[in-house]
TIBA-587887 format. One record per residue (C-alpha): residue in three letters; x, y, z; residue number from 0. Coordinates in steps of 0.05 Angstrom, whole numbers, plus 5000, padded with zeros to 4 digits. Each point is the difference from the previous one (the first is absolute). Last residue first. Layout:
% residues N
{Ala {X Y Z} NUM}
...
//
This chain:
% residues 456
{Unk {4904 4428 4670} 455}
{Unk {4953 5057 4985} 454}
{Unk {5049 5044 5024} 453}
{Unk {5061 4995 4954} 452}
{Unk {4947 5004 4942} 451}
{Unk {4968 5068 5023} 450}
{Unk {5073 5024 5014} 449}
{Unk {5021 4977 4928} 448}
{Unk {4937 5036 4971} 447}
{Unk {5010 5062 5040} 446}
{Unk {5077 5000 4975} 445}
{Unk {4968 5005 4928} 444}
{Unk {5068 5026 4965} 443}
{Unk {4981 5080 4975} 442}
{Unk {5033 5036 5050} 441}
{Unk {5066 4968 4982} 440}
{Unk {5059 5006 5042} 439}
{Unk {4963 5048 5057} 438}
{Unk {4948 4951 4993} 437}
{Unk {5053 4941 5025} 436}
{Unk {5028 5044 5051} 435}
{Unk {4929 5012 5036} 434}
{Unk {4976 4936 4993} 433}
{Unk {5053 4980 5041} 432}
{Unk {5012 5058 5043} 431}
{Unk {4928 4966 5026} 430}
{Unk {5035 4951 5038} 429}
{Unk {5003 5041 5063} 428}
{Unk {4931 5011 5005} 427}
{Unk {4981 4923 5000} 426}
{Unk {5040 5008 5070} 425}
{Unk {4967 5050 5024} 424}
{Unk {4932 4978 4999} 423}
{Unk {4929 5023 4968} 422}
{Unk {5020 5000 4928} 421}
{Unk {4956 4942 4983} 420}
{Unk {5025 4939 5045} 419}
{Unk {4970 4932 4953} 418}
{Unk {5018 5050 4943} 417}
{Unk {4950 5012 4940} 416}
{Unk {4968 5067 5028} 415}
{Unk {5061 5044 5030} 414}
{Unk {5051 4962 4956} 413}
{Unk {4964 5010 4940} 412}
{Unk {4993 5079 5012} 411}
{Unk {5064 5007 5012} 410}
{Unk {5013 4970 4940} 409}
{Unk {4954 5047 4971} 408}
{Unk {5024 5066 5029} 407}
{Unk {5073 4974 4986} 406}
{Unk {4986 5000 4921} 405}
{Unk {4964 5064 4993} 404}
{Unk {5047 5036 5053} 403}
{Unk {5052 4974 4944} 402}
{Unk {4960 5033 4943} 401}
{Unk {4990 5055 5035} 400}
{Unk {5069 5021 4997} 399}
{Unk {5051 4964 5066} 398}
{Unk {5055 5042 5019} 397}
{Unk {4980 5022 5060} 396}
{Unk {4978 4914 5017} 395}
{Unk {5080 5006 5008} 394}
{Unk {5011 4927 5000} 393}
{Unk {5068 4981 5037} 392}
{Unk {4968 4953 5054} 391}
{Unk {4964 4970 4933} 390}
{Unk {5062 4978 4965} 389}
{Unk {5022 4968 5064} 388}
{Unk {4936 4961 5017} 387}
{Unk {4997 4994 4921} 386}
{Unk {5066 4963 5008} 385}
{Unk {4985 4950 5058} 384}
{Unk {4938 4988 4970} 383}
{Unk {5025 4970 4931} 382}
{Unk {4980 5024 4935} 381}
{Unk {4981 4974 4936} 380}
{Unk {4935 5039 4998} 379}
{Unk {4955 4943 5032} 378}
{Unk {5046 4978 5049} 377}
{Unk {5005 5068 5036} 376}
{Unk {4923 4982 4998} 375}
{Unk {5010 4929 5036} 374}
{Unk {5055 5029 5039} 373}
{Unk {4949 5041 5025} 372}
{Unk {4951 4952 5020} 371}
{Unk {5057 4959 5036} 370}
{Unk {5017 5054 5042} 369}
{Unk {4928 5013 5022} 368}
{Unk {4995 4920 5015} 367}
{Unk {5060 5010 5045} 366}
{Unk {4972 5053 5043} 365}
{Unk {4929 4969 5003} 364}
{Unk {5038 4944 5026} 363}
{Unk {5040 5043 5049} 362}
{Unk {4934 5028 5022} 361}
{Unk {4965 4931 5009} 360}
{Unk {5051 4983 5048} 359}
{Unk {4998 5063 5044} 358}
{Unk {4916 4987 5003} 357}
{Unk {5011 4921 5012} 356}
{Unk {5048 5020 5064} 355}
{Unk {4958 5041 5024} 354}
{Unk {4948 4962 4998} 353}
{Unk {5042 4942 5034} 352}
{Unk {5018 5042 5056} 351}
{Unk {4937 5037 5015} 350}
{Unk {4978 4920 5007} 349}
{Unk {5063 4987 5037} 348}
{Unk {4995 5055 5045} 347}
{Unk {5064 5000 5035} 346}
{Unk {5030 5047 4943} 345}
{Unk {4958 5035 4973} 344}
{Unk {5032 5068 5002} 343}
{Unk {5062 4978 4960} 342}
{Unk {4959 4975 4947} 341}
{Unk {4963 5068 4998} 340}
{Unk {5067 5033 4996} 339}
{Unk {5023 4961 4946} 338}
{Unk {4929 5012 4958} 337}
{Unk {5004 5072 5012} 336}
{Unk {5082 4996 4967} 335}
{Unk {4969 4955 4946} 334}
{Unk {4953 5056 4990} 333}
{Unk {5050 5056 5002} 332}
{Unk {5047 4977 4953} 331}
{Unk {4998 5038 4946} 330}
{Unk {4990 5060 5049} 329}
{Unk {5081 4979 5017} 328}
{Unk {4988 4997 5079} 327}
{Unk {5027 5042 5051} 326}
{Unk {4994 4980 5072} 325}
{Unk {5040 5066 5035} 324}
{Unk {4980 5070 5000} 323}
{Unk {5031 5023 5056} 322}
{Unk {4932 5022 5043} 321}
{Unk {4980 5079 4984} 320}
{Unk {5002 5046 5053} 319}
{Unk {4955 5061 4985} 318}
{Unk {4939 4957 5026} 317}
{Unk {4953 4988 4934} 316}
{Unk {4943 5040 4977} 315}
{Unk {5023 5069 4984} 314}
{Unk {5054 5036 5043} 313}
{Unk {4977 5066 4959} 312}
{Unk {4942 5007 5052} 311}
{Unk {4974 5074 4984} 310}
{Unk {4992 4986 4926} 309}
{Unk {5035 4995 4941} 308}
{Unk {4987 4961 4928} 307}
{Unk {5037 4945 4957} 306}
{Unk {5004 5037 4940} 305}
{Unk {5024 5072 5031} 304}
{Unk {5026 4965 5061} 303}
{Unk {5065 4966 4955} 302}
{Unk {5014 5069 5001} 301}
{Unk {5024 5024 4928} 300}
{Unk {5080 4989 4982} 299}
{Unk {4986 4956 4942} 298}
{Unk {4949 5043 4969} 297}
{Unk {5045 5016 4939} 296}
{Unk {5005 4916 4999} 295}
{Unk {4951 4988 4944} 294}
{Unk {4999 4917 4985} 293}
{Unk {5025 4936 5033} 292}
{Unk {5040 4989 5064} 291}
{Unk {5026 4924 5013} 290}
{Unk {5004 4960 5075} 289}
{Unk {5054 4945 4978} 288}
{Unk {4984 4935 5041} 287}
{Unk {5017 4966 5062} 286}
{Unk {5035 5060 5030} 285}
{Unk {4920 5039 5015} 284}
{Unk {5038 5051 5054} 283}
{Unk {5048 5041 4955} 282}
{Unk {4949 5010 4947} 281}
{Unk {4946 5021 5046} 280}
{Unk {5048 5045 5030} 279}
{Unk {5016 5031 4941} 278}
{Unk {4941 5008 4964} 277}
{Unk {4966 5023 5069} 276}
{Unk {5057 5060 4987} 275}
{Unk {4977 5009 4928} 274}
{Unk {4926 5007 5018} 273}
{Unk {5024 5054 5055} 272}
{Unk {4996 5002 5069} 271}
{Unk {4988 5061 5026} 270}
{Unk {4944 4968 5049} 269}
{Unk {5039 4950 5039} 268}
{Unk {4959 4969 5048} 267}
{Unk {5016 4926 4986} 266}
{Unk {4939 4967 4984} 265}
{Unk {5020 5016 4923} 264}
{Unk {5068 4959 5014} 263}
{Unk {4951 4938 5018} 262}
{Unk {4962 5008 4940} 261}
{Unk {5059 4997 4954} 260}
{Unk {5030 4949 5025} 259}
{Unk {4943 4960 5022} 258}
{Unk {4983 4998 4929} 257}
{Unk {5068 4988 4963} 256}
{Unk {5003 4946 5056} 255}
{Unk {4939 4968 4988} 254}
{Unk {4949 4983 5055} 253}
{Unk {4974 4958 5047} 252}
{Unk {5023 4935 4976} 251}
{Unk {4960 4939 5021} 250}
{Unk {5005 4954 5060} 249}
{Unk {4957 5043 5034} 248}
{Unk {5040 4977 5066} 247}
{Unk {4974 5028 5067} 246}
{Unk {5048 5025 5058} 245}
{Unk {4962 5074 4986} 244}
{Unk {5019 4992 4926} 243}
{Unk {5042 4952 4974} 242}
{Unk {5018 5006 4928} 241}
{Unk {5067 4990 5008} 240}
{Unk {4991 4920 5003} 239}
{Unk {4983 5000 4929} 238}
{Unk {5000 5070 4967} 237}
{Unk {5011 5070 5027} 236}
{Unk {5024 5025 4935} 235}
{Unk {4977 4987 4921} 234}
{Unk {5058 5012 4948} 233}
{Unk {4986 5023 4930} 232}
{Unk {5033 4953 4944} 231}
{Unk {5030 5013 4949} 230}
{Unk {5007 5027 4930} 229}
{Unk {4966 5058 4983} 228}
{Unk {5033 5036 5055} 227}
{Unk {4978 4993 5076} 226}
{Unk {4950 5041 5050} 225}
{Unk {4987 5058 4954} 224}
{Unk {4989 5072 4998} 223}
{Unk {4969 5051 4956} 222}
{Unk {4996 5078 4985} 221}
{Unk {4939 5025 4956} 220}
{Unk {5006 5065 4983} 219}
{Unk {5006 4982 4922} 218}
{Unk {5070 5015 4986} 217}
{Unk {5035 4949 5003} 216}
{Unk {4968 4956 4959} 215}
{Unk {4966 4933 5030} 214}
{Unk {4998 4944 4955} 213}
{Unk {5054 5016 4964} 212}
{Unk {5053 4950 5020} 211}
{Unk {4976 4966 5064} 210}
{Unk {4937 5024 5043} 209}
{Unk {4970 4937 5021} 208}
{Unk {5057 4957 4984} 207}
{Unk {5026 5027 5066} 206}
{Unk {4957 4956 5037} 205}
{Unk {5025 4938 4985} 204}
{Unk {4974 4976 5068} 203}
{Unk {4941 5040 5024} 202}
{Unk {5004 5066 5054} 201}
{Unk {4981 5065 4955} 200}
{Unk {5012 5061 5026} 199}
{Unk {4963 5060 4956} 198}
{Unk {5009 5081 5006} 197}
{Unk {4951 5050 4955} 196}
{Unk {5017 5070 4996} 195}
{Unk {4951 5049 4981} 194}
{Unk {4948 4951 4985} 193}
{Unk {4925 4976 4965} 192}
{Unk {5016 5050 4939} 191}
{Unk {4957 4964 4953} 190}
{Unk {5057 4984 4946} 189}
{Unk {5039 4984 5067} 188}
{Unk {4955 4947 5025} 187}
{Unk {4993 4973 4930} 186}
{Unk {5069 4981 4998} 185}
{Unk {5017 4981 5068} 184}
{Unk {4939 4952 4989} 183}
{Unk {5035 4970 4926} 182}
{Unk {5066 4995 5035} 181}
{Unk {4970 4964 5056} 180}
{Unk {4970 4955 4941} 179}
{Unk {5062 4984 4966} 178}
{Unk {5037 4992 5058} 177}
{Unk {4946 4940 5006} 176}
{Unk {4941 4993 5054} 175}
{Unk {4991 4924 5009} 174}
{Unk {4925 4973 4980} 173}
{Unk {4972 4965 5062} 172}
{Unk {5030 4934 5029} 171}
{Unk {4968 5012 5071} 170}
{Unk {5041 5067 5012} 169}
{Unk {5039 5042 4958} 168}
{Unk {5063 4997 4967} 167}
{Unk {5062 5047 4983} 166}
{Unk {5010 5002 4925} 165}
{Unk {5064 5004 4958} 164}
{Unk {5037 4957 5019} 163}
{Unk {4965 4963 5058} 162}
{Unk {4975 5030 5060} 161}
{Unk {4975 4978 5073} 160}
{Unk {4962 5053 5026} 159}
{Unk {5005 5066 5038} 158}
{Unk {4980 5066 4964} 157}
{Unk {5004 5074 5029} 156}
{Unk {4981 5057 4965} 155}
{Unk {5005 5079 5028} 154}
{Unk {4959 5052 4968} 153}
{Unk {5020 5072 5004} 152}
{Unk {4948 5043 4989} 151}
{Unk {4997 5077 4952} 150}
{Unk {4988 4962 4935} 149}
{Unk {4937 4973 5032} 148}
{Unk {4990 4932 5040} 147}
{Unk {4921 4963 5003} 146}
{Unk {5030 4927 5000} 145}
{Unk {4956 4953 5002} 144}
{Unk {4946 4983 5050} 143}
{Unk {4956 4938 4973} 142}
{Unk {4966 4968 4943} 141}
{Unk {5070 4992 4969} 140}
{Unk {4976 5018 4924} 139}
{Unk {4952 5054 5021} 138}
{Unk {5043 5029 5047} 137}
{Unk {5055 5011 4948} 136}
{Unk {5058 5043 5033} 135}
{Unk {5048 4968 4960} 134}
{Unk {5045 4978 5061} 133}
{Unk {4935 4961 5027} 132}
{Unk {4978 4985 4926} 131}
{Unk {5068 4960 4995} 130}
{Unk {4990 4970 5063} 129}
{Unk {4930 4979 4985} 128}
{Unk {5031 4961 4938} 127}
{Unk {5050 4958 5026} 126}
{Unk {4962 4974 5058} 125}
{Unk {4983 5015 5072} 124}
{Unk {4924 4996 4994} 123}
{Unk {5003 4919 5011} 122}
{Unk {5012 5011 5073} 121}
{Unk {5011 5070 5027} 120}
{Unk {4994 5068 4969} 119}
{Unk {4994 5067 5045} 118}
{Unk {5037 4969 5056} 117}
{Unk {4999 5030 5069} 116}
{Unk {5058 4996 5047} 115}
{Unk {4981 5016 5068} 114}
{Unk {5024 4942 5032} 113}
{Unk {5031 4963 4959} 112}
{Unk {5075 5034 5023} 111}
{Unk {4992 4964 5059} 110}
{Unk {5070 5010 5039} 109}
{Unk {5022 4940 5035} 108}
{Unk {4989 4996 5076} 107}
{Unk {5071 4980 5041} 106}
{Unk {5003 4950 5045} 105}
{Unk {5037 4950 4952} 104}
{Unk {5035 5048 4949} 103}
{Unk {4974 5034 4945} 102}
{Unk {4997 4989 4916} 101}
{Unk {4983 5051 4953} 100}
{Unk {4945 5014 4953} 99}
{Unk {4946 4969 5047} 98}
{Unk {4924 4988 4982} 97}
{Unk {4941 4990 5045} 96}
{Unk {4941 4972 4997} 95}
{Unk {5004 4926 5021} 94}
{Unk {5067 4998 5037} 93}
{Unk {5030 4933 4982} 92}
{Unk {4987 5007 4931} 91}
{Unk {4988 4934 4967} 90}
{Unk {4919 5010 4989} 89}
{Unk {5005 5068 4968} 88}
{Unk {4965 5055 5028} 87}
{Unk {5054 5043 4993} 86}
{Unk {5033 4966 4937} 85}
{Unk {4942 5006 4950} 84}
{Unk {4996 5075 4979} 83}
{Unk {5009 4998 4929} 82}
{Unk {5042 5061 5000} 81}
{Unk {4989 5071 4966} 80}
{Unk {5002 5063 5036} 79}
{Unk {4986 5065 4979} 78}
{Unk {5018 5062 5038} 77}
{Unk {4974 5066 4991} 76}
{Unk {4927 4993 5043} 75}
{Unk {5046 4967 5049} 74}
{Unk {5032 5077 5018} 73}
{Unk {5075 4995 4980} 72}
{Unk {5027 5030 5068} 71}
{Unk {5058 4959 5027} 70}
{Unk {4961 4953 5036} 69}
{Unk {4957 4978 4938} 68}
{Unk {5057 4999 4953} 67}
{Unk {5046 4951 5053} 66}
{Unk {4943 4961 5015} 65}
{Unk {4976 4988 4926} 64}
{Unk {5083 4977 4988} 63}
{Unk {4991 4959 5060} 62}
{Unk {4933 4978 4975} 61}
{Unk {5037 4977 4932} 60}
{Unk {5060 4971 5035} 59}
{Unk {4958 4951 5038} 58}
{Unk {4957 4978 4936} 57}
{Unk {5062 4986 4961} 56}
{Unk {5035 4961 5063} 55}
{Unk {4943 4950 5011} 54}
{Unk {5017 4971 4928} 53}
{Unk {5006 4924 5030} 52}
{Unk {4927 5027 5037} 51}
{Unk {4963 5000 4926} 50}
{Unk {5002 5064 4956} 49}
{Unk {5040 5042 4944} 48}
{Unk {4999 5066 4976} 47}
{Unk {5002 5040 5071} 46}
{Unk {4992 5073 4959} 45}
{Unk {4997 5074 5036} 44}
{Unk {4980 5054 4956} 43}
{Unk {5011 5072 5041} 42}
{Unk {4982 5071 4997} 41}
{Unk {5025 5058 5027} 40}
{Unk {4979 5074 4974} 39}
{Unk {4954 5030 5046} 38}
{Unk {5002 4967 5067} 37}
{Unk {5079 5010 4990} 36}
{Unk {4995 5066 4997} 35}
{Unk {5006 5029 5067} 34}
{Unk {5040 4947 5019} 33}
{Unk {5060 5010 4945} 32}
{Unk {5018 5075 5024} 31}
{Unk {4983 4979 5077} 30}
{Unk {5055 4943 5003} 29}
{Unk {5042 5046 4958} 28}
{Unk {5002 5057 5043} 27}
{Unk {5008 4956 5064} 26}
{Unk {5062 4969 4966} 25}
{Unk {5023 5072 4997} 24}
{Unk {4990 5032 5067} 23}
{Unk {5031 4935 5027} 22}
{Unk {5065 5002 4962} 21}
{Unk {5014 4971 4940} 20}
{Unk {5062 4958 4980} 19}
{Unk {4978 4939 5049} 18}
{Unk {4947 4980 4945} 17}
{Unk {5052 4982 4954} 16}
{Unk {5050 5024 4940} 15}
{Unk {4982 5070 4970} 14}
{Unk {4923 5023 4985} 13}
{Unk {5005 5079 4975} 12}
{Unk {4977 4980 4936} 11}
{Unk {4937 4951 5033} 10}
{Unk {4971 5057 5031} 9}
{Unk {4990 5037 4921} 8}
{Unk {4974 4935 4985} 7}
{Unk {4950 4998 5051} 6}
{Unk {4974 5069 4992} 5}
{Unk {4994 4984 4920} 4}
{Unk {4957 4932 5011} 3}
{Unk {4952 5039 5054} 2}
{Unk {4984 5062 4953} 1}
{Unk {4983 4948 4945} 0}
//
C-alpha cells in the first residue's frame, strides 16, 4: 500500500504537462515508480478475434505486450491472450513477423511479434478462461492467472470486435457480456485482487460495456473506451496504407483508439496522467466518441503506474508516429481486406478471379445476414430498420436479469443456429436487435425466432 499512497501524494502536486517539471523532478518520479513496478504491475492483454482480415487485433495486442514488457512489467506479470494465427499465417508477406504501424519503401517495419509470448492461444482464448484469468482461478484456466494483491495495480486491455453488450472472442466462442466483466470486477474486488484497476477496451459499441450502473464510481476501477454504445470503432492503416517496407498486407494494422493510445505511451512522457492519455486519445480517435467509465479519484495517476517503467521509456515503436491515414469503419473491415486483396491481384487472373469470388461471397453473406434479421424483426411485428434504431439506443445498464436472460439465449441461437455464428462483424451489428426486442419484453422467445430465421 506504501507504493499506492507515495504516488498519489506525487500526483497532487501534478499541474498541466511533462514540460512543467524540471529535470531533478521527472528523474524523481521515473525512479519513485521503477523501483516498484517489478512488484506491483500486472497486466491482461486480450486479441478476441482471429484470421489475417483481423490482423490488426493481434498487432495491437503484442504492441500493448511490448510497451508493458519494455517499460518494466516483468513477463511473469503479464498475461496475454491471442489465438496466435497471423504470424505464421499463409497470406502474410513476412512469415513471422507482425507490424502495428505502417513504413515506407526502404524502411524496416518494427516487429512487435517478436518477443511477445502468449499464455493462451488457439481454442484456450475463450470466454471462460478470461474470466478465471481476472479471477485469479488457475484451476479453471489451466494456466497463469492473475496472482495481484490489494497493494498492485493491474492494468486490462481488450481488443475485439463488440456488440452491445459483449465484445467477442475468437473462432465463434461464447462472447464475454457487460454482464460478465461486471461479474469478474466483482469478485476481483471481494478478493482484493487491486488497488486501482485501469481497462481500454478497443471493440465497436464499446461503451455498452460499462453503461448505466455497471461500473460504480467508486470501485477503483477506472475505464476507457474506443466508441459509445452505439457505433462503430474505427480500424487504421487499412487497404493500400497498410504497406510495410514497400509491401502491401492488404489488411488493417491496427485500430485507431489502439494505436492512439499506444503510440502516445511510446512517447517518453512519464508524468503523464490517465486523464491526460484520456485526452489525447480522445482528440486523436475522430471517427468515434472515446468514453470514460467508473472511479475517476485516480484520474491524475501516471499512466506508468498501470502500464509500467523502465530504463527505455521510448517503448517499442520509433517516437514518430506515421499520420494515421486508411481508416476503416471495423464493420467494415473484411470487405475493406477483401478490396485490398482484389486490388493486389490484379494481373493474375487466377488471384484475380479468387479474389473476386471471396469479395462476392462476402456481400452475399452480408445480404443473407440482413435478411435473417428481418425475418426475426418480422417475427415480433417489427421491422429491421426500427429495431436497428431501437437497439442503437438500448442501454444493456438497464437491462434486470430477466432481460440478460432473454439476450443470453438469443445470443446463444445466433452463435449455434446461424450459417455465420457470432464470429464476424457484421452479424455483430445486428444483434441491437435482439437486444431491443428483450429489453421490451424479456419474456417473448427471441431465441426461438432467431433459431427459426436461421434454419431457413
Amino acid at each position: 500500500m506504501l507504493f499506492a499512497v507515495k504516488l498519489s501524494l506525487v500526483a497532487v502536486f501534478v499541474v498541466g504537462d511533462a514540460a512543467a517539471f524540471g529535470t531533478r523532478e521527472l528523474d524523481s518520479v521515473r525512479a519513485g515508480v521503477r523501483a516498484n513496478a517489478t512488484e506491483h504491475h500486472w497486466a491482461v492483454i486480450v486479441a478476441g478475434s482471429n484470421s489475417f482480415a483481423n490482423y490488426r487485433h493481434q498487432a495491437d495486442a503484442c504492441h500493448a505486450y511490448q510497451i508493458m514488457k519494455k517499460n518494466g512489467v516483468p513477463e511473469s506479470n503479464i498475461i496475454l491472450m491471442m489465438y496466435d494465427d497471423i504470424a505464421g499465417n499463409a497470406m502474410n508477406p513476412f512469415p513471422g513477423q507482425v507490424f502495428n504501424r505502417p513504413t515506407a519503401a526502404g524502411v524496416p517495419g518494427v516487429d512487435v511479434y517478436a518477443g511477445c509470448v502468449a499464455e493462451y492461444t488457439g481454442k484456450d482464448v475463450n470466454r471462460d478462461v478470461f474470466l478465471a484469468v481476472l479471477t485469479g482461478d488457475a484451476d479453471a484456466a489451466g494456466g497463469r492467472v492473475l496472482g495481484s494483491t490489494a497493494g498492485d495495480n493491474v492494468f486490462v486491455y481488450y481488443a475485439d470486435h463488440g456488440a452491445k453488450g459483449l465484445v467477442a472472442m475468437p473462432a465463434n466462442e461464447k462472447p464475454v457480456t457487460a454482464k460478465d466483466l461486471q461479474g469478474a470486477l466483482e469478485t476481483m474486488r471481494s478478493r482484493d485482487m487491486y488497488d486501482r484497476l485501469v481497462v481500454y477496451v478497443e471493440a465497436c459499441e464499446s461503451g455498452s460495456m460499462f453503461t448505466g450502473d455497471l461500473l460504480a464510481n467508486d470501485t477503483k476501477v477506472y475505464a476507457t473506451t474506443a466508441a459509445s454504445g452505439m457505433e462503430s470503432s474505427w480500424g487504421c492503416y487499412c487497404g493500400t496504407e497498410s504497406k510495410v517496407d514497400g509491401k502491401s498486407l492488404s489488411t488493417c494494422l491496427g485500430d485507431l483508439y489502439s494505436v492512439s493510445w499506444m503510440e502516445n505511451s511510446d512517447l517518453d512522457a512519464p508524468a503523464e496522467t490517465l486523464a491526460k492519455q484520456y485526452r489525447v486519445v480522445k482528440r486523436e480517435t475522430n471517427k468515434s466518441h472515446v468514453q470514460l467509465f467508473g472511479d475517476q479519484s485516480f484520474a491524475r495517476d501516471y499512466v506508468v503506474a498501470f502500464q509500467g517503467d523502465g530504463d527505455d521509456k521510448r517503448g517499442v515503436a520509433a517516437p514518430a508516429a506515421p499520420a494515421r491515414t486508411g481508416l476503416v469503419s471495423s464493420r467494415d473491415a473484411t470487405l475493406s481486406f477483401l478490396e485490398a486483396r482484389l486490388l493486389a491481384a490484379r494481373g493474375d487472373v487466377t488471384a484475380l478471379g479468387d479474389a473476386r469470388n471471396a469479395y462476392d461471397a462476402e456481400l452475399a453473406a452480408r445480404a443473407a445476414t440482413a435478411g435473417r434479421f428481418a425475418r426475426v424483426s418480422a417475427a415480433h411485428g417489427e421491422t429491421l430498420h426500427g429495431l436497428l434504431e431501437r437497439g442503437a439506443k438500448t442501454d444493456v445498464g438497464a437491462f434486470s436479469d430477466a432481460h440478460w436472460a432473454c439476450y443470453g439465449d438469443a445470443i446463444e441461437a445466433v452463435r449455434t443456429a446461424c450459417p455465420r455464428g457470432i464470429d464476424d462483424e457484421h452479424v455483430l451489428g445486428h444483434l441491437k436487435v435482439l437486444a431491443a426486442l428483450c429489453y421490451a419484453d424479456a419474456g417473448a422467445d427471441v431465441a426461438g425466432a432467431v433459431a427459426a430465421a436461421c434454419a431457413d
